[in-house]
C-alpha positions in Angstrom: 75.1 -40.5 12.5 71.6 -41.5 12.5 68.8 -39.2 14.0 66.1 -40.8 16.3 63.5 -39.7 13.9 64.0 -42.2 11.3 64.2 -44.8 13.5 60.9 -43.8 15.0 59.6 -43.8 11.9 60.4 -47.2 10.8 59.3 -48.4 14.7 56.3 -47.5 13.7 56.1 -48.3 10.3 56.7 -52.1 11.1 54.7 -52.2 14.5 51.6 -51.0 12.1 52.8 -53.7 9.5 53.3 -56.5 12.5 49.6 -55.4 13.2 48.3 -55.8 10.3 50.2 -59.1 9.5 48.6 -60.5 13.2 44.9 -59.0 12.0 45.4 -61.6 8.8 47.0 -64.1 10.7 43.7 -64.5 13.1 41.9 -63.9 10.1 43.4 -66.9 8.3 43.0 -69.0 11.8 39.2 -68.5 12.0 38.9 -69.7 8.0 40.4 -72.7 8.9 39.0 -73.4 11.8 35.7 -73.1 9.9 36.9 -75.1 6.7 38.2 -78.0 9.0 34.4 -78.2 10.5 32.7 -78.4 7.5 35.7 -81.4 6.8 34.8 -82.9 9.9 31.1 -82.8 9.2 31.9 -83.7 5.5 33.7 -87.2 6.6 30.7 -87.7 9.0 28.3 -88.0 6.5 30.2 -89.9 4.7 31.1 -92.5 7.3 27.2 -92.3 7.7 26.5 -93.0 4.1 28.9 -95.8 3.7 27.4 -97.8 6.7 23.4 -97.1 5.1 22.7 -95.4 7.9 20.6 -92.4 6.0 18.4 -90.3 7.4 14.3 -90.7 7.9 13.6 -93.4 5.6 9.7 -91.7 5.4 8.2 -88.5 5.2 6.8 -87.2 8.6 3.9 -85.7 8.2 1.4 -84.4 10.5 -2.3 -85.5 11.0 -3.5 -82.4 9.1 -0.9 -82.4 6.2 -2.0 -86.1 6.3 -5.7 -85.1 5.4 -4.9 -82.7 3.1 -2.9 -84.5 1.3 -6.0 -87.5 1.1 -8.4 -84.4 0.1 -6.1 -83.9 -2.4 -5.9 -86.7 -4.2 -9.6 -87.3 -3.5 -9.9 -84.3 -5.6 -7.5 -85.0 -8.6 -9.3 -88.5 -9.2 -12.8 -86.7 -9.2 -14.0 -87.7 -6.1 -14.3 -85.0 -4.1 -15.6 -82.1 -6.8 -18.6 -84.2 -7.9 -19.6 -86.0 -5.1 -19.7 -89.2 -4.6 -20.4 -91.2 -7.9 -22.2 -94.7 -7.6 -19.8 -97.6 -6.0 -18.4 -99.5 -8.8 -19.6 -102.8 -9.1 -18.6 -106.2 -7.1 -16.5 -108.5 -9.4 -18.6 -111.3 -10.3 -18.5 -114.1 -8.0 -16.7 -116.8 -10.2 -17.9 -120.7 -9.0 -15.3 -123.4 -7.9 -15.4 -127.2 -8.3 -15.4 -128.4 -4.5 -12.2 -130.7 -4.3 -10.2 -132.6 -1.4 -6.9 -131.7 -1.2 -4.3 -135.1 -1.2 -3.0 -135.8 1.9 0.6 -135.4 1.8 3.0 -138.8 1.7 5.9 -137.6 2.5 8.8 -139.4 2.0 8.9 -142.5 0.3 10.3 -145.5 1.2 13.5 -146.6 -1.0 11.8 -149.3 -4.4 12.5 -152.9 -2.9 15.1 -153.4 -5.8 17.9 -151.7 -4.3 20.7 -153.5 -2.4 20.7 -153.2 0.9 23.6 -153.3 2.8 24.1 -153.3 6.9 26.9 -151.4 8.2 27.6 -152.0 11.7 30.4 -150.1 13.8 31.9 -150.7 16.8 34.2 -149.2 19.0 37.4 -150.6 19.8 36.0 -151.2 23.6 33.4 -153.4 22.3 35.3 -155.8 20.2 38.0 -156.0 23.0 35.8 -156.9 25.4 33.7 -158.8 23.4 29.2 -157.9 22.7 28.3 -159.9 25.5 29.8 -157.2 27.6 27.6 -154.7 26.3 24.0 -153.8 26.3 22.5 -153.2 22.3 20.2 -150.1 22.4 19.9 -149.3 18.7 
């Protein structure tokens, strides 16, 4: 016969084992719960991408990043260490011939050696009735 000892024992050796198996079990749960976000955000951006919708298209930048950034380059071309140097110098003024521009023609009528041919229609209406019927507007 078996003593209650034992069976005590193993009670508790595989409620401590069930424990631990649940502690995991969460653990796993809250992994995947995190991985399947970081999918979810993954296909976002990608749904986002595909249709060219991507984020700022320009840098924003505030008014006094703005300056600092002109004092800058104000700086690296040489401006701003040595002062002001002398303006360049206006690009010569080059002279034009005065000129009428053509009026435009448009578009010209078709050379008098071509054919010409008439083409008239008529709706059935008119040639059963006969053109007298009928006003010409055309």
């Amino acid at each position: 016969m078996l003593s209650a000892a034992p069976l005590d024992e193993q009670f508790t050796e595989l409620q401590g084992k069930l424990a631990a198996l649940t502690a995991a079990n969460e653990k796993l749960a809250g992994e995947r719960e995190e991985y399947r976000k970081l999918y979810l955000d993954t296909l976002e951006l990608c749904r986002k991408l595909e249709l060219g919708i991507v984020g700022q298209k320009s840098e924003r930048l505030s008014p006094a990043d703005t300056q600092l950034a002109l004092a800058l380059l104000g700086t690296l071309l040489g401006d701003g260490v040595r002062g002001s140097a002398a303006p360049p110098a206006a690009p010569p003024v080059e002279a034009v011939r005065a000129h009428t521009r053509p009026k435009p023609t448009g578009r010209k009528p078709l050379p008098d050696k071509l054919l010409r041919v008439e083409i008239e229609i008529l709706p059935p209406e008119v040639q059963q009735q006969g053109l007298e019927a009928f006003e010409r507007i055309g």
